[in-house]
C-alpha positions, -999 to 999 in steps of 0.1 A, spaced: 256 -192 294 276 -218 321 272 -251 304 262 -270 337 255 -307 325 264 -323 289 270 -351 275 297 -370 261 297 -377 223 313 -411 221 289 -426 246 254 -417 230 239 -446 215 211 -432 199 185 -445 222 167 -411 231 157 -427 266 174 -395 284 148 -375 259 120 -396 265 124 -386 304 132 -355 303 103 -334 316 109 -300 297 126 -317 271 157 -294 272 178 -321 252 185 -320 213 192 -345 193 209 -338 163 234 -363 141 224 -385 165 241 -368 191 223 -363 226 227 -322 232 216 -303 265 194 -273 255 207 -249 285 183 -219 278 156 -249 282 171 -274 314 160 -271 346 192 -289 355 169 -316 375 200 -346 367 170 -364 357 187 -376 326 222 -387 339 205 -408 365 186 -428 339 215 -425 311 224 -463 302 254 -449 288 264 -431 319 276 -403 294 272 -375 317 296 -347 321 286 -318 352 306 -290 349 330 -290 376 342 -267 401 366 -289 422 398 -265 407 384 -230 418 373 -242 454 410 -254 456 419 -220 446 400 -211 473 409 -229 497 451 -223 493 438 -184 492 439 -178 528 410 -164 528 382 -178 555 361 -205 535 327 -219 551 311 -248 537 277 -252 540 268 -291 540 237 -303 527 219 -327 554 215 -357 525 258 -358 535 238 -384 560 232 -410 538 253 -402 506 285 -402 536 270 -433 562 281 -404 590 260 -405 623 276 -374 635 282 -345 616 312 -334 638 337 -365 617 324 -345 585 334 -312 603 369 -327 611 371 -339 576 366 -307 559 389 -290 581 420 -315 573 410 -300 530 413 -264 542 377 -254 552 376 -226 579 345 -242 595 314 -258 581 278 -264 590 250 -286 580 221 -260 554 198 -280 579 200 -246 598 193 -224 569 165 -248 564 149 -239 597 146 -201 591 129 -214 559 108 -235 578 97 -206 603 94 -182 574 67 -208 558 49 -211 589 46 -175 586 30 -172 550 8 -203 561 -9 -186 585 -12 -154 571 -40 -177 547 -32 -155 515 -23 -185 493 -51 -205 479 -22 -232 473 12 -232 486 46 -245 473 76 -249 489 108 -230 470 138 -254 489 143 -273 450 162 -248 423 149 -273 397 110 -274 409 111 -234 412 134 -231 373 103 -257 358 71 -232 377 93 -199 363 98 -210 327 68 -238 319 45 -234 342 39 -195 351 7 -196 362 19 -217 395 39 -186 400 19 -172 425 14 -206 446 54 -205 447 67 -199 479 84 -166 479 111 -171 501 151 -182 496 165 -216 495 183 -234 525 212 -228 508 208 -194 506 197 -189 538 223 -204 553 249 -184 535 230 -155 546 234 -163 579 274 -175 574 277 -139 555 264 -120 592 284 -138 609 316 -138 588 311 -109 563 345 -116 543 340 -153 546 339 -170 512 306 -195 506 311 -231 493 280 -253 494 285 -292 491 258 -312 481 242 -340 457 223 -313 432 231 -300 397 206 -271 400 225 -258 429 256 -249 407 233 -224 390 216 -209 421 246 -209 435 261 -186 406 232 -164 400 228 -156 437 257 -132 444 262 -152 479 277 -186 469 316 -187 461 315 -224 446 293 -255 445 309 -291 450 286 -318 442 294 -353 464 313 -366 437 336 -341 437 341 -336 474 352 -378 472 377 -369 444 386 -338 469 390 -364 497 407 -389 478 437 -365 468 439 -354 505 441 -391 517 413 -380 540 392 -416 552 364 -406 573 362 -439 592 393 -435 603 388 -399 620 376 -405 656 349 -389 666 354 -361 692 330 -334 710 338 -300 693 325 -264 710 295 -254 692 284 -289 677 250 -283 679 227 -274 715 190 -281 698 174 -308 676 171 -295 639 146 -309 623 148 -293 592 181 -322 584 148 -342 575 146 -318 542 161 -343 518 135 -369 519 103 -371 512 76 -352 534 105 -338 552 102 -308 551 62 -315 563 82 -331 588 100 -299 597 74 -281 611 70 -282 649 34 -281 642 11 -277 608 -2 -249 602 -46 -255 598 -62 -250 569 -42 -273 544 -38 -303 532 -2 -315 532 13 -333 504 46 -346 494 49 -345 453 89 -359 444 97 -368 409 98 -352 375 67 -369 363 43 -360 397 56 -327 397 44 -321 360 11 -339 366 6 -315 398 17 -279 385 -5 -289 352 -35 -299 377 -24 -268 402 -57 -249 393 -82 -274 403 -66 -279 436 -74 -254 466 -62 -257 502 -31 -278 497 -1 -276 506 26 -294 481 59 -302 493 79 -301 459 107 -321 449 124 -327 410 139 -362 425 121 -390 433 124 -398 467 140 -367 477 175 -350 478 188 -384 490 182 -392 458 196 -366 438 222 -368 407 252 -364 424 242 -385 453 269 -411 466 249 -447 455 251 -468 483 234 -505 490 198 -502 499 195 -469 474 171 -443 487 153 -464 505 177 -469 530 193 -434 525 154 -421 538 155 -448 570 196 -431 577 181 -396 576 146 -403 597 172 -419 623 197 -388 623 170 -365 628 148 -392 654 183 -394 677 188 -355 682 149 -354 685 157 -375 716 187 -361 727 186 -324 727 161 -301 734 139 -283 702 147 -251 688 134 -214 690 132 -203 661 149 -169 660 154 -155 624 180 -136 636 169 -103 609 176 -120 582 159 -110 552 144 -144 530 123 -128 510 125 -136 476 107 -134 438 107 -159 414 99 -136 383 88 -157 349 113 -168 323 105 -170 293 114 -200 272 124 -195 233 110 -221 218 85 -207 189 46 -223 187 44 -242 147 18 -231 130 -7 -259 122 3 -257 84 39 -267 95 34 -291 118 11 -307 88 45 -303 65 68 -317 89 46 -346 100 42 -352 61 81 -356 56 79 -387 79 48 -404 61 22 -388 84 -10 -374 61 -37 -388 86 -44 -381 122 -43 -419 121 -7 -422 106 3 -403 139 14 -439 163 25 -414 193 44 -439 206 71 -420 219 101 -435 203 115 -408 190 115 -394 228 83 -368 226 50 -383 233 31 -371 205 42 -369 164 28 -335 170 52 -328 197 79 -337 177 71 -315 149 73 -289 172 110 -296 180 120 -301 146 102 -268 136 124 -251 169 156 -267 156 154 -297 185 155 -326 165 163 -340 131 131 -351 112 145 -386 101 143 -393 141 111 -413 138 118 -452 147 89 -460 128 91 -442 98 129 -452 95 122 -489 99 95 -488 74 119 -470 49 147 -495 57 123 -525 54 107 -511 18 141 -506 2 155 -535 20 123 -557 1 129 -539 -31 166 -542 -30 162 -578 -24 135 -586 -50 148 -565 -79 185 -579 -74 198 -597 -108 213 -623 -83 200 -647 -62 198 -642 -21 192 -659 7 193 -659 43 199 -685 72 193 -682 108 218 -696 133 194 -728 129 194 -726 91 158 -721 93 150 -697 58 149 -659 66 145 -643 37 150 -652 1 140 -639 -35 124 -648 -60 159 -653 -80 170 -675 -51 143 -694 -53 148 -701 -89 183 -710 -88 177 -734 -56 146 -748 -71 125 -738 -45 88 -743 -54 72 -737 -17 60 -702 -18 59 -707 20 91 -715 24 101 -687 51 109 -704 86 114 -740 69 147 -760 70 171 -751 46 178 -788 47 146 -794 28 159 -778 1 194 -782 -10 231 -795 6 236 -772 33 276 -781 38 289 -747 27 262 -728 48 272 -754 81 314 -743 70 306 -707 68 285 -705 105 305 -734 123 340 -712 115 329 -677 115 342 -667 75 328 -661 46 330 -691 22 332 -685 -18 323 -717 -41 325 -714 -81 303 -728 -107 287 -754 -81 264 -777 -95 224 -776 -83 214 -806 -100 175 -800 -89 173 -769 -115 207 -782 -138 224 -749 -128 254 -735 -127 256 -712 -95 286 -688 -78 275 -691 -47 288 -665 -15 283 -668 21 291 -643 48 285 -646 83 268 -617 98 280 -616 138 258 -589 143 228 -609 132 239 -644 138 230 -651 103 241 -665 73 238 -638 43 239 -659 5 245 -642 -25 245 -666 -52 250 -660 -91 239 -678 -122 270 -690 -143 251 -717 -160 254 -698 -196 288 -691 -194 298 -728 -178 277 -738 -209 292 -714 -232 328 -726 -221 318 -764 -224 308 -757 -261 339 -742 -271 356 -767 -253 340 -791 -276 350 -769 -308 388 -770 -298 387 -805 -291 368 -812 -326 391 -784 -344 420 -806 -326 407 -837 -342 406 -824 -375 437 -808 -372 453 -839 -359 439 -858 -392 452 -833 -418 477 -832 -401 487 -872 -408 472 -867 -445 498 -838 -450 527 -858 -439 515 -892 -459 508 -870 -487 546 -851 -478 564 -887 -480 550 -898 -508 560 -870 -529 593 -870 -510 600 -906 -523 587 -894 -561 609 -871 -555 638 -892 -540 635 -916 -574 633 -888 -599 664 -873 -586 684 -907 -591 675 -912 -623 677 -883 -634 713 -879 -617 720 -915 -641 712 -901 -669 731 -866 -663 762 -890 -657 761 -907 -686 757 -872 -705 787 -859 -690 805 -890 -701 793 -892 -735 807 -854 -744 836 -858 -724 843 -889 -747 836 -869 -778 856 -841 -766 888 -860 -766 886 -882 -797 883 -842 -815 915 -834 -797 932 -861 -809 922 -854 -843 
């Protein structure tokens, strides 16, 4: 299957808001990763109009209609009439010109498509066989009534788009003409494939990236009367806003009530209601406010307001100036059935939708908030896209933050270390029952009060004022006589001031006592020390005597025998 609309991965923030508007909810999130569901989207754009992110990608066709175009081959573009307002033209022939400098063979506004629709209507309208009647000009109203809403099937008009009756009426009158349709819709890219008539579809964003390359302005083309530029006021270029295609009809058909229903939400809310209505007539539209407002629409100052007043004047001046139309279908076939699709998306069973909602801490029909964080609108809803494979069942905001908070609380409370937390203000955030201890905090209300109140807040005022994280050792808290090592960090996320402080007082105590030991051991030393050496001289000096006397009386020794030696010799 064409992947038609996507999004980009580095631009979803997780903040389901594209889910949470979805009407078919055809988007996936998984790894926290926004994901089109194709075989589910009705392609209304709905989601890249409201994406904060702006992450959408539409699958673009800009290279093959340049193909095209260099092919020789006779190209037609058919023009959507909300070119009025997306392009500020008041006269279709500068558009005309336009397209012809890119390599068009000739274009024309679908606003003449749309009035064979318009006649065919009128037709089924008075034949009075539908209790209820819904126009088929939107691919993404006619997609949602096929796949979700069956039963509105046989209220759905069963005749072609403008689009494609416009190419049908190109294709008689150019049979080897090749179909490009311009406009501001997603949806048309697949109608436009699975129709068999429509060579490409260029959204409004990509015909201004067309014109851009071409250095085509369009105020500066002068406008000029071509042949053929149009004999009769259309009406049917009121189609892209609101009630105009009510506004189409020369006259109303009796026996209905006429309605205009735009938006995703209204459009739900009417083909869920469509069985208790009888007699009306319902002008349907996936974008609020009309094809002026669609997803590829050009934004322009004044939004779709003002793009509604541009078209009701466009279609109010040829009103004025040229005569009306007779209609003349010209034997063109419109007919057309819109058979069901079925979706593929499996119904839970209740005993798994009780397992899944169990995961998330949901045992009650009272533990289900529904508050539609998680972008379905029930817990039940949700269950049934995590039991299709749509969604991860972490993806409850709720249920997350809870979890966070609890181990977050038990983290904090059971740590060995002290902790504390500052506000920008240095009002207390958060502290445990270890910080508390350390700090000497007694006030079991202390949350929200002045850290001031408590202790010297210097190091916290260093930390904030510079933006670092500050590290002090073994610093004194004289209120509790401890010994803390105290770290701050500065959380720029947060604005805070995280403090992770650790009790040192045994070991600070533990090194002061063997400081204390050396210093005594030194002492003592020092003293036997000075005995040794008194003791040392003394005996040196004994010794010193002993030796000289001793040294005496060897010498006289020596000089006795020496003296008794000789007097035997001279014997």
């Amino acid at each position: 299957m064409a992947e038609y609309l996507e999004f980009r991965n580095a631009k979803c923030k997780d903040c389901y808001k594209c889910l949470r508007e979805c009407p078919v909810k055809a988007i996936e999130v998984k790894d926290h990763q926004a994901r089109i569901i194709e075989n589910r989207c009705i392609l209304c754009g709905h989601c890249t109009l409201i994406c904060p992110q702006n992450a959408k990608i539409v699958h673009s066709e800009l290279v093959e209609v340049k193909q095209l175009l260099s092919s020789g081959q006779k190209v037609i573009a058919s023009v959507a009439p909300s070119v009025i307002s997306s392009f500020s033209i008041t006269d279709f022939t500068v558009f005309k010109i336009a397209l012809a400098k890119v390599g068009f063979f000739d274009s024309e506004e679908t606003a003449y498509g749309a009035e064979l629709v318009t006649q065919q209507y009128v037709t089924l309208l008075e034949s009075r066989q539908f209790k209820n009647f819904i126009t088929s000009a939107c691919p993404a109203v006619c997609r949602l009534i096929q796949e979700y809403y069956p039963k509105a099937l046989q209220y759905l008009a069963p005749v072609d788009s403008p689009m494609l009756a416009h190419a049908k009426m190109l294709k008689k009158q150019y049979p080897d003409a090749k179909i490009v349709f311009i406009g501001p819709c997603i949806a048309k890219k697949r109608e436009g494939a699975e129709s068999g008539l429509i060579d490409g579809v260029l959204t409004f964003e990509e015909l201004v990236s067309l014109f851009e390359e071409k250095n085509i302005v369009l105020d500066e083309i002068t406008n000029v009367v071509l042949e053929n530029k149009g004999g009769h006021a259309c009406l049917s270029k009121a189609y892209p806003i609101s009630h105009g295609i009510i506004k189409s009809f020369p006259s109303l058909p009796k026996g209905y009530e006429y309605m205009a229903v735009d938006g995703p939400d209204r459009c739900v809310d009417a083909l869920e209601n469509i069985e208790s209505l009888s007699n009306v007539f319902l002008e349907m539209n996936i974008c609020k406010d009309g094809c002026v407002n669609g997803p590829c629409s050009l934004a322009k100052k004044g939004g779709s307001i003002k793009a509604t007043s541009d078209v009701i004047n466009y279609v109010t001046k040829e009103k004025a100036t040229l005569p009306p139309h007779k209609y003349d279908e010209h034997g063109i076939d419109l007919n057309k059935l819109y058979p069901r699709i079925r979706n593929h998306s499996i119904p839970p069973p209740e005993r798994e939708i009780k397992s899944i909602l169990a995961k998330i801490g949901k045992h009650t029909v009272e533990d289900e908030l529904n508050c539609a964080a998680c972008g379905y609108n029930t817990c039940r809803d949700k269950a049934w896209a995590v039991y299709n494979g749509y969604a991860d069942v972490e993806i409850c905001l709720p249920f997350m933050r809870e979890r966070a908070e609890s181990l977050s609380y038990e983290i904090i409370k059971n740590s060995p270390h002290g902790i504390i937390v500052l506000d920008s203000d240095f009002l207390i955030q958060e502290t445990n029952e270890k910080g508390r201890e350390l700090l000497g905090i007694n006030d079991p209300n202390a949350k929200g009060r002045h850290a001031k109140d408590f202790f010297n807040l210097v190091d916290f005022m260093i930390a904030y004022n510079e933006k670092r994280r500050v590290t002090v050792e073994r610093m004194y808290v004289p209120v509790t006589d401890k010994y803390i090592d105290l770290t701050i960090t500065y959380l720029k996320e947060h604005d805070v001031l995280f403090g992770i402080m650790k009790d040192v007082s045994e070991g600070v105590n533990y090194d002061a006592e063997i400081t204390k030991v050396k210093m005594e051991t030194l002492r003592t030393t020092d003293e036997v020390i000075k005995k040794q050496m008194r003791v040392a001289q003394e005996i040196a000096s004994l010794l010193g005597e002993t030796t000289a006397e001793t040294k005496v009386a060897l010498l006289k020794l020596k000089k006795t025998l020496s003296e008794e030696h000789l007097e035997k010799g001279a014997k």
